[in-house]
C-alpha positions, 0 to 999 in steps of 0.5 A: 208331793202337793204342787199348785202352779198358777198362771196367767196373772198380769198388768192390765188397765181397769177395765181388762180380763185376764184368765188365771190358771192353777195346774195341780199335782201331787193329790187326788184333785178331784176328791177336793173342793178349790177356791182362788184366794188372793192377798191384797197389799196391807190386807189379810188373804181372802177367799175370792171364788170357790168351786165343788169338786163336780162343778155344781157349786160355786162361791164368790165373794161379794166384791167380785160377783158378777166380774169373776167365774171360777171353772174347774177342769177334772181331767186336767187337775186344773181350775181357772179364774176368769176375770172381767173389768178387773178394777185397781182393788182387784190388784194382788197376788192371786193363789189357788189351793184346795179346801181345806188349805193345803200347801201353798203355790207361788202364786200370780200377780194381778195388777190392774191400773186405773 
């Protein structure tokens, strides 16, 4: 049975960091690619980081480069989402799953105030 735990999400002041976590089980994990995707109030989800399955490649959505650095740890079934000066419009529910989509975790809120 797929699962995807994550973690880490909080209220923080515009400004912050936070590190997400998403431990997963239930399939081969390092056979997939993974991105963090998030769900904004009022907005359709949308991909903010993703990451091969080695590590060589990564993707970020524009509003978040520079701020956000997706990492994956293998041996852990698990990938993170560092999260520096974090502004009100990163505020949302943050998940985690594998690409293609699979099965949906509960995800972490975000919230960062101004």
């Amino acid at each position: 049975q797929v699962q995807l735990v994550e973690s880490g999400g909080g209220l923080v002041q515009a400004g912050a960091s936070l590190r997400l976590s998403c431990a997963a089980s239930g399939f081969y994990f390092t056979g997939f690619d993974m991105a963090w995707i998030r769900q904004i109030p009022g907005k359709e989800r949308e991909f903010v980081a993703a990451i091969d399955r080695n590590s060589a490649s990564t993707f970020y959505v524009d509003s978040v480069k520079g701020r956000f650095t997706i990492s994956r740890d293998n041996a852990k079934d698990t990938i993170y989402l560092q999260m520096n000066d974090l502004k009100p419009d990163d505020t949302g529910i943050y998940y985690c799953n594998s690409i293609p989509i699979g099965p949906w975790g509960q995800g972490t809120q975000v919230t960062v105030s101004s």
